[in-house]
N, CA, C and O of each residue as an XYZ file, in Angstrom:
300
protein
N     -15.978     -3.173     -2.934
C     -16.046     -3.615     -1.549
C     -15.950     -2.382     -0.649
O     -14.972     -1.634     -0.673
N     -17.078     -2.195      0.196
C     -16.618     -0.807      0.870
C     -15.901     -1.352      2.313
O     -16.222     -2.363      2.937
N     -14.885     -0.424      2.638
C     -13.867     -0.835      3.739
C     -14.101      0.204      4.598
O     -14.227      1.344      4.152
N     -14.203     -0.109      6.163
C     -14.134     -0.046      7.140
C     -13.336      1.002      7.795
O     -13.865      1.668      8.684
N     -12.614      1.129      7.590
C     -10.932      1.466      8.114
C      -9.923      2.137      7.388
O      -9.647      1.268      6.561
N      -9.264      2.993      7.164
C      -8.018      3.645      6.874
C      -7.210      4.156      7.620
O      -7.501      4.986      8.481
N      -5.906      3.658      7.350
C      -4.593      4.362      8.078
C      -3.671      4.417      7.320
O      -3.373      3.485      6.573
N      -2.902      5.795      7.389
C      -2.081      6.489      6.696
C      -0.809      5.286      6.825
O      -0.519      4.772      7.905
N      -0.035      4.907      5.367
C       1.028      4.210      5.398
C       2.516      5.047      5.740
O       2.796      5.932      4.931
N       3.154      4.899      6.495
C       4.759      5.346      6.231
C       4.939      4.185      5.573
O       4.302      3.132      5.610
N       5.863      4.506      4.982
C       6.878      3.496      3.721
C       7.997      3.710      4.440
O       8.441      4.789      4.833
N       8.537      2.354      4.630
C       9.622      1.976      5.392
C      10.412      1.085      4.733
O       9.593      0.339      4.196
N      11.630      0.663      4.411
C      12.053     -0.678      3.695
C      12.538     -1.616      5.094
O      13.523     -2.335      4.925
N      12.106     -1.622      5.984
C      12.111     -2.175      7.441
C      10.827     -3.006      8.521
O      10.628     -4.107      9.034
N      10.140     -1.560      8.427
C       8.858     -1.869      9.303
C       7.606     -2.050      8.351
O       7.169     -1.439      7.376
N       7.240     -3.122      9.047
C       5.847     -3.621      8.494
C       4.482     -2.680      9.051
O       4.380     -1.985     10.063
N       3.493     -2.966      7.952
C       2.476     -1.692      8.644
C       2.131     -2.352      9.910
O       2.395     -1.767     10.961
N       1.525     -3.602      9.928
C       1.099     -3.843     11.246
C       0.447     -5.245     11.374
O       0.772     -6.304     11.911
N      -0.670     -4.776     10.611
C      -1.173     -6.178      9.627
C      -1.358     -5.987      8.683
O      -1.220     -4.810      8.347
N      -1.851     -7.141      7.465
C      -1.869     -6.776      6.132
C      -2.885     -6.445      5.785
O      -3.959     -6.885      6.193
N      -2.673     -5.400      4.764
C      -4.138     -4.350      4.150
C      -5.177     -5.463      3.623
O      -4.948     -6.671      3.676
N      -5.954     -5.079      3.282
C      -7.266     -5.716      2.298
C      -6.827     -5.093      1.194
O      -6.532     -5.867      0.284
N      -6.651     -3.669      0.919
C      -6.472     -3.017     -0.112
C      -5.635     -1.590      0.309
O      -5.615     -0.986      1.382
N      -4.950     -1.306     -0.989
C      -3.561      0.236     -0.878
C      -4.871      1.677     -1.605
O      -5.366      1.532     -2.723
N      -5.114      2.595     -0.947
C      -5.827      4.004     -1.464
C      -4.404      4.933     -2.321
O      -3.399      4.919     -1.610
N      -4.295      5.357     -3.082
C      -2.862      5.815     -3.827
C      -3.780      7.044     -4.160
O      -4.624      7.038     -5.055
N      -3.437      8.383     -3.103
C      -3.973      9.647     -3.533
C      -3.170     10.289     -4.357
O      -3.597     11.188     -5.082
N      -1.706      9.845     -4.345
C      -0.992     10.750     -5.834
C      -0.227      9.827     -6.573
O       0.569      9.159     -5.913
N      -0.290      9.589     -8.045
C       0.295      8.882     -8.930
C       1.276      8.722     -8.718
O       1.865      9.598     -8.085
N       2.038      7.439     -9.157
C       3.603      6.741     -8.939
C       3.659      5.654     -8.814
O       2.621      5.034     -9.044
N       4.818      4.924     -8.414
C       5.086      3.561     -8.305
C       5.168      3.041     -6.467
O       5.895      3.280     -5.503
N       4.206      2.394     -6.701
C       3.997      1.462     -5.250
C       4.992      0.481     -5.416
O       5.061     -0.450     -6.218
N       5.701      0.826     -4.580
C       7.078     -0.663     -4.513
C       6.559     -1.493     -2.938
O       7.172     -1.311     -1.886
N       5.016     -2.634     -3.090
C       4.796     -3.367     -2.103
C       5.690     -4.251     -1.508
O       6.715     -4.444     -2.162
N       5.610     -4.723     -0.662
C       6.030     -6.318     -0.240
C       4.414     -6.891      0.140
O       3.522     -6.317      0.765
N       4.428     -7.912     -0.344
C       3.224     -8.635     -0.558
C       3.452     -8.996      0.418
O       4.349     -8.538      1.124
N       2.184    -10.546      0.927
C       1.969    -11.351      1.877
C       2.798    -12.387      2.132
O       2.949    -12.940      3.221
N       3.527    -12.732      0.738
C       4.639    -14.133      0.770
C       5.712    -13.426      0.895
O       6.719    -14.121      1.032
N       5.973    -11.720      0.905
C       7.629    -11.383      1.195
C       8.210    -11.002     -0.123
O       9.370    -10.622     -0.280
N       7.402    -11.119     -0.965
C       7.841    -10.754     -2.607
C       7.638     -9.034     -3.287
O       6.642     -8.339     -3.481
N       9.015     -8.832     -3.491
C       8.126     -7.663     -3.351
C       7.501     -7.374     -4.926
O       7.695     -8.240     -5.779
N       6.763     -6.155     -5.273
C       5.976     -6.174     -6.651
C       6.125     -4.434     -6.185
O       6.165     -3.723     -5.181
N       6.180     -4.342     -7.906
C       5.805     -2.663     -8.344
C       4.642     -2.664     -9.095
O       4.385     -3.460     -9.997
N       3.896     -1.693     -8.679
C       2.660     -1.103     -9.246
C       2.774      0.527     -9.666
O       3.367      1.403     -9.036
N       2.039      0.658    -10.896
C       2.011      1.951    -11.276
C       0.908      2.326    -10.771
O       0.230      1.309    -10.622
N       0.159      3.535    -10.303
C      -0.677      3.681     -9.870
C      -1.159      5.343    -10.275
O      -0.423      6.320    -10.132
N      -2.397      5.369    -10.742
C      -2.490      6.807    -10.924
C      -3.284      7.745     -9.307
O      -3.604      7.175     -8.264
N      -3.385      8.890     -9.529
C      -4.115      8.950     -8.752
C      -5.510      8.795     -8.468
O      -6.331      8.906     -9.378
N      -5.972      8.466     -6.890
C      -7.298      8.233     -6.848
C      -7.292      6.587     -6.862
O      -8.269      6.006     -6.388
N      -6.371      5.958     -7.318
C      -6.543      4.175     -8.010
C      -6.469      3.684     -5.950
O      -5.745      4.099     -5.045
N      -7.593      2.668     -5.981
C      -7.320      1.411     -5.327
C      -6.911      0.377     -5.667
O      -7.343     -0.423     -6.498
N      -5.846      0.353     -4.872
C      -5.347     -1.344     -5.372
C      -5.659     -2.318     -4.431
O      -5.298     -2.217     -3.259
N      -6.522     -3.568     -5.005
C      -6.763     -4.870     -4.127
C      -5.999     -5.438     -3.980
O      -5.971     -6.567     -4.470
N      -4.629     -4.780     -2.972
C      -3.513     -5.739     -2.873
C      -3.596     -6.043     -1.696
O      -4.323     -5.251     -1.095
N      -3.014     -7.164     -0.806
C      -2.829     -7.758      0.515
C      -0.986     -7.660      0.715
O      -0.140     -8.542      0.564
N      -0.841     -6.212      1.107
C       0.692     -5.799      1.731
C       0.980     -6.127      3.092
O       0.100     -6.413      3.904
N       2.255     -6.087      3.361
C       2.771     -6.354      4.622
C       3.821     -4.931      4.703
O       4.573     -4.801      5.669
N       3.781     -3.954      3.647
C       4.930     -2.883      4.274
C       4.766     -2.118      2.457
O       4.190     -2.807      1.615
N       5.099     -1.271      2.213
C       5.422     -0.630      1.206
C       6.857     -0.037      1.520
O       7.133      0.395      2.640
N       7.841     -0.043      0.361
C       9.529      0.313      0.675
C       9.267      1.981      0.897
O       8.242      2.662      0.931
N      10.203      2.183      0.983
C      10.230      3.501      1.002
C      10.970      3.606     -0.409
O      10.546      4.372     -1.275
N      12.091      2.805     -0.600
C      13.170      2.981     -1.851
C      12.073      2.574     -2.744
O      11.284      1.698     -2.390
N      11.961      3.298     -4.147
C      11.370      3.117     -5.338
C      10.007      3.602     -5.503
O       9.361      3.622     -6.551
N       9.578      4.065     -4.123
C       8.023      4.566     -3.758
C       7.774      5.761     -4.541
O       8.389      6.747     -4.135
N       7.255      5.883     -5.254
C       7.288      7.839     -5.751
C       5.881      8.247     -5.505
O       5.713      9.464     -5.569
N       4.795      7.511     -5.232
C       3.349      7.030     -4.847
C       3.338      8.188     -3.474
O       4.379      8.362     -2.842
N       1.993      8.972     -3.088
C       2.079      9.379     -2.005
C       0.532      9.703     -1.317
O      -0.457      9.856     -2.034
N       0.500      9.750     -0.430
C      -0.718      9.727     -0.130
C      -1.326      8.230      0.281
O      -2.554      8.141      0.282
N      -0.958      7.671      0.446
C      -1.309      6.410      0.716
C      -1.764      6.018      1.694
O      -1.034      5.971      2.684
N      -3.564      5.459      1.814
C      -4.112      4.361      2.630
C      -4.010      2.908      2.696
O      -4.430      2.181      1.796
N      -3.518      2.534      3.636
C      -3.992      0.834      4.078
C      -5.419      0.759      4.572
O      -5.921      1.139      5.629
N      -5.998      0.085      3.375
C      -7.524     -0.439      3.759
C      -7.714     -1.348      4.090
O      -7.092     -2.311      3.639
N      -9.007     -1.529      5.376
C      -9.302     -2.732      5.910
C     -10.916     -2.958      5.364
O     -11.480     -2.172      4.603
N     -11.536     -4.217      5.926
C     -12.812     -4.285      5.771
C     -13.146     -5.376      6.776
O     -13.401     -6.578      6.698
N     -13.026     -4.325      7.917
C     -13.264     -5.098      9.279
C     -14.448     -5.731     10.055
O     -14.253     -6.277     11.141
């Protein structure tokens, strides 16, 4: 799916990005500690370069080791 849009995530265990991604860009390997769309949160391993087709509302900061990270849209 090609997307539209990227903006750099801060990882917060507080603030939400804004709205929820279409999909996470993970430019350096680690663990994505999301909060999904229902508030749940989920860990992903992620190498680098990997898109993930996830629909987030915030990535933690606690457990994040992931860096580089886009919130993709497909506006």
């Amino acid at each position: 799916m090609p997307y539209t849009e990227a903006i750099a995530i801060v990882t917060s265990d507080t603030v939400d990005i804004g709205r929820l991604t279409d999909a996470v860009y993970v430019g350096g390997a680690g663990i994505v500690q999301a909060v999904m769309q229902n508030n749940r949160v989920a860990a992903f391993t992620a190498v680098a370069g990997a898109t993930l087709p996830i629909r987030v509302r915030r990535v933690n900061a606690t457990s994040t080791t992931a860096t580089l990270m886009l919130a993709l849209y497909n506006t």
